[in-house]
LUMLO-71664 format. One record per residue (C-alpha): x, y, z. Coordinates in steps of 0.05 Angstrom, whole numbers, plus 5000, padded with zeros to 4 digits. Layout:
REM residues N
XYZ...
This chain:
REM residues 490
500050005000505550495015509150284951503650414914502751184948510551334926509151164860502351534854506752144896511952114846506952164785503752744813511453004824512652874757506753234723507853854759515553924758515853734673512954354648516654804698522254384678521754554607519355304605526155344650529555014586525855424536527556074580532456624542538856804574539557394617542257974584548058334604544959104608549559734611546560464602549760444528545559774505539059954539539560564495541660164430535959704439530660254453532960564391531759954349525759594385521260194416515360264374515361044377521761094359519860664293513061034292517061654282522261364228516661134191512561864193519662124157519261614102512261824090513362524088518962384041513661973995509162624006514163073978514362663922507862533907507863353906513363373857509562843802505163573790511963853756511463313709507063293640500262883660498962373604491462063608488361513559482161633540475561373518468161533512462261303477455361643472448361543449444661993415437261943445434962533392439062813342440163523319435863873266438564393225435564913188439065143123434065783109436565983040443565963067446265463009442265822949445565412898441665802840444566542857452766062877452065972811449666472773456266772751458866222728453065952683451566642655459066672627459465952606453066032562454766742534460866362506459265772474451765932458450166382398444366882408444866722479441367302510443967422582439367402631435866802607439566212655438366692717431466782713430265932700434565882762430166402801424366062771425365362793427665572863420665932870417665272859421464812898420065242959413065392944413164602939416664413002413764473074413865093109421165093165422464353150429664183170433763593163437263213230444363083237449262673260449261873278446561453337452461153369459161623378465661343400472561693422478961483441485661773444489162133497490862743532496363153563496563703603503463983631503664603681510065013651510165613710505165513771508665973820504065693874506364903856513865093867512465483923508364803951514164343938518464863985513064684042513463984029520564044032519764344103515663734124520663294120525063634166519663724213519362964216526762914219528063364274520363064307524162354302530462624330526162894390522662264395529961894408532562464462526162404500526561574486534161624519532462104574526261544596531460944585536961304628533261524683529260794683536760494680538261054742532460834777533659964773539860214809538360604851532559994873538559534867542859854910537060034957535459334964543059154976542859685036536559405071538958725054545158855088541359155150537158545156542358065155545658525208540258485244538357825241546457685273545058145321539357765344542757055335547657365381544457565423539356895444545356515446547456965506541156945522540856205531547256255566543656735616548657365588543957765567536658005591530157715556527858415533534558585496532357885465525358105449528458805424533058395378527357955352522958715334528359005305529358475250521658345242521259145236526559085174522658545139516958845114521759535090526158915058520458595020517859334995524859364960523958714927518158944894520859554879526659314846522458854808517359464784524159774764526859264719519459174688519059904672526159884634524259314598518059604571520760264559526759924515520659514475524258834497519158214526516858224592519157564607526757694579531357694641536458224640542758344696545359054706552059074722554259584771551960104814549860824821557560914861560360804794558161544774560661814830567162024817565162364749559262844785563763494792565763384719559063424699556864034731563264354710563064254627555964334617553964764563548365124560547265394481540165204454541865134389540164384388534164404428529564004385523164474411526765124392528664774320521964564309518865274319524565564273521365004221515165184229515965874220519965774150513865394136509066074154513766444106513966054048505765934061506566794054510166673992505866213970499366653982502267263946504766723884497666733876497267403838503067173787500266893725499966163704501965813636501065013614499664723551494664133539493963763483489963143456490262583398483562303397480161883342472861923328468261573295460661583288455261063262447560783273449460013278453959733323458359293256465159523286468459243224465559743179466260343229471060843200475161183252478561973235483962243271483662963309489663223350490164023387495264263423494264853451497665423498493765583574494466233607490366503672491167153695487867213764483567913767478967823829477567233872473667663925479667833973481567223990488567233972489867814011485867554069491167044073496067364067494267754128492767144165500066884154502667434176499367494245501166814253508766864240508467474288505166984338510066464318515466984343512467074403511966404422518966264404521666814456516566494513519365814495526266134498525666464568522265774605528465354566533265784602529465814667529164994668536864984649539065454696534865044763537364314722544564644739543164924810539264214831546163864798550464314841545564194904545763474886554163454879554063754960549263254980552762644946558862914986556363085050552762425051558662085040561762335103556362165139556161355115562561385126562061635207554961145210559160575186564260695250559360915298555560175286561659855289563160185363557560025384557559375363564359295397561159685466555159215475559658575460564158835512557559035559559259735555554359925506545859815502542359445446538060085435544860385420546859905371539659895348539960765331546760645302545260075253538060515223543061125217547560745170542160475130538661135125546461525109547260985059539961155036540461845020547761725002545061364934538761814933542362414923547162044861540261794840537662594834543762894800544062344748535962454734537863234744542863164682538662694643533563254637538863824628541863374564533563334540533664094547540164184505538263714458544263264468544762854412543961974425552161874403553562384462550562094513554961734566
């Protein structure tokens, strides 16, 4: 019976363990992360950073499609028609064939007819025209034309000077620097989330190293002290002190974990990379330590490559050449259109015997525009309060870029004191816990002394990576500002 129970136990074992087994297989390697990949693989894999590469290709395709209008259109053509009720036409004496004639008859029968006495042919003529419309019904006319047209051919039409098309393919030129220097912005603001996501797994790293290390501390402290405890050494309450302190570290330990793990989540989505992909940063915020005063110290604060600032000066080139454009408006225009067509007209559909005649024009377009109701000017107008308000916004963007550099630079500087003062102080919390370590081993010294000393070291150490944390965020978002550019990032 108990045999049988192992081997149903080992079954059970064995169903559950074989698919954690082999997801564990299937599993990708971790990935060795510094600051530089993260930001070479949110450059390739983020979907806005594609979503803007692709808005420059189709703004390139726009342009293009703008410039096919410089080029002669060529159309093939074709049209048939019915004629429900063709045309009647009245010829009213137009064609009087009699008095066409006349001339000629009178001349040819005073020549070759002897006796002929002139006169005599014109007033037959004049006679038998009387009768045939005396005969013949009052306004009759006769129709024209056949039952079933047809038309093919084709047909160009080339604009030769359109001031207002070149002046459009200036603003579609413009476009696609808009979405260059809109994708470029897109990658600085992509780099400034991956860096201070990178700053921030870290900063929860080293965090969770610091409250790690105070737990374990802790948790020997307490060790310690029930084994004097058992040997009678020691008090119960320094025992039951002990045993609070370390459960009171627990829960702040745990928090970190999570943190940490929110942290690493938040770089991985950020760099476009699966959820699931593990990834090892190695290193710690210390490492940037040495380099702070550096930073502070070559900054440069021009704002010629901020990417806002650029995109205003785009837009406004835009404004002017839409100014040009308007006042293009009053220049004249000249194409030429032409057309080879072939024609051909009958009352039965017997293609065979259709007979089909060529026709062909070419001819020479101009428009002169005279009055379109003050619209032109209207825009015109309107362009121009909006370049003026274009300038306006430009010095308000100007003033708030230098206002955010200059408190960037003053919160770096802050942050450089703190990282040093800090430093001191881990430095004088690490030997004051190790005193008092050394006085309550020797029964000189309290537990709640060794106790206040151990949370001041973890709270120095605390704000000791805090403050690297801040300046490194700090000079994230001063490079943003500047428009630092991705190959100049460290």
């Amino acid at each position: 019976m108990s045999a049988s129970l192992g081997k149903k136990l080992s079954i059970a074992l064995a169903v559950i363990l074989i698919p954690w087994v082999a997801k564990a297989q299937n599993k990708p390697a971790p990935v060795e992360l510094t600051l530089e990949k993260a930001i070479e693989i949110a450059l390739s894999e983020n979907p806005t950073v594609k979503v803007a590469d692709l808005e420059i290709e189709k703004k390139k395709y726009a342009k293009k499609s703008a410039q096919s209008a410089l080029y002669p259109q060529i159309d093939a053509i074709g049209q048939y028609s019915r004629t429900v009720k063709k045309q009647v036409m009245y010829m009213d004496g137009a064609f009087d064939v009699g008095s066409m004639m006349q001339p000629i008859l009178e001349a040819s029968f005073a020549a070759s007819v002897e006796g002929y006495t002139p006169g005599t042919v014109t007033e037959a003529l004049k006679k038998a025209a009387e009768e045939s419309a005396a005969a013949a019904p009052v306004d009759e006319g006769f129709e024209i034309g056949r039952s079933n047209n047809w038309t093919g051919g084709f047909e160009l039409n080339w604009p030769v000077v359109v001031p207002t098309l070149w002046k459009s393919l200036e603003i579609s030129s413009l476009d696609v620097e808009l979405a260059v220097e809109s994708a470029r912005a897109s990658k600085i603001d992509m780099v400034n989330s991956i860096r201070k996501a990178y700053y921030g797994v870290l900063l929860a790293k080293d965090a969770l190293q610091v409250l790690q290390e105070s737990y374990d501390n802790a948790l020997l402290s307490y060790n310690d002290i029930n084994n004097k405890f058992k040997q009678g050494i020691v008090s119960e309450f320094d025992l039951i002190r002990a045993d609070v302190n370390a459960k009171n570290i627990k829960p702040n330990l745990v928090q970190a974990h999570n943190a940490y793990n929110i942290a690493l989540l938040s770089l991985k989505a950020l760099m476009g990379i699966d959820i699931d992909q593990e990834i090892q940063l190695n290193g710690s915020l210390l490492d940037y330590e040495n380099s702070l005063y550096d930073e502070v110290v070559k900054t440069d604060q021009s704002l010629d490559f901020n990417s806002d600032l650029k995109k205003i000066d785009i837009q406004t080139e835009q404004l002017q050449k839409s100014l040009e454009l308007y006042k293009a408006q009053y220049y004249p225009s000249i194409s030429i259109s032409g057309n080879y067509l072939y024609m051909s007209m009958s009352n039965d559909f017997k293609f065979g015997d259709y007979r089909w005649n060529p026709t062909s024009t070419v001819s020479l377009n101009i428009s002169i525009p005279i009055f379109d109701g003050f619209k032109k000017s209207s825009d015109i107008r309107q362009t121009k309060i909006s370049l003026e308000q274009m300038k306006w916004q430009r010095e308000d963007v100007v003033r708030n870029l230098k206002l955010a550099i200059s408190n960037n630079i003053n919160n770096m500087t802050n942050y450089v004191e703190q990282v040093f003062s800090t430093k001191d102080v881990v430095a004088q919390a690490k030997k004051g816990y190790e005193i008092s370590q050394k006085l309550y081993d020797t029964g000189m010294g309290t537990l709640l002394d060794l106790n206040n000393a151990q949370l001041g070291l973890t709270q120095a150490s605390l704000a000791f990576n805090q403050a690297i944390y801040n300046f490194l965020a700090s000079k994230a978002d001063l490079d943003k500002l500047l428009g630092i550019e991705i190959n100049k990032v460290r």
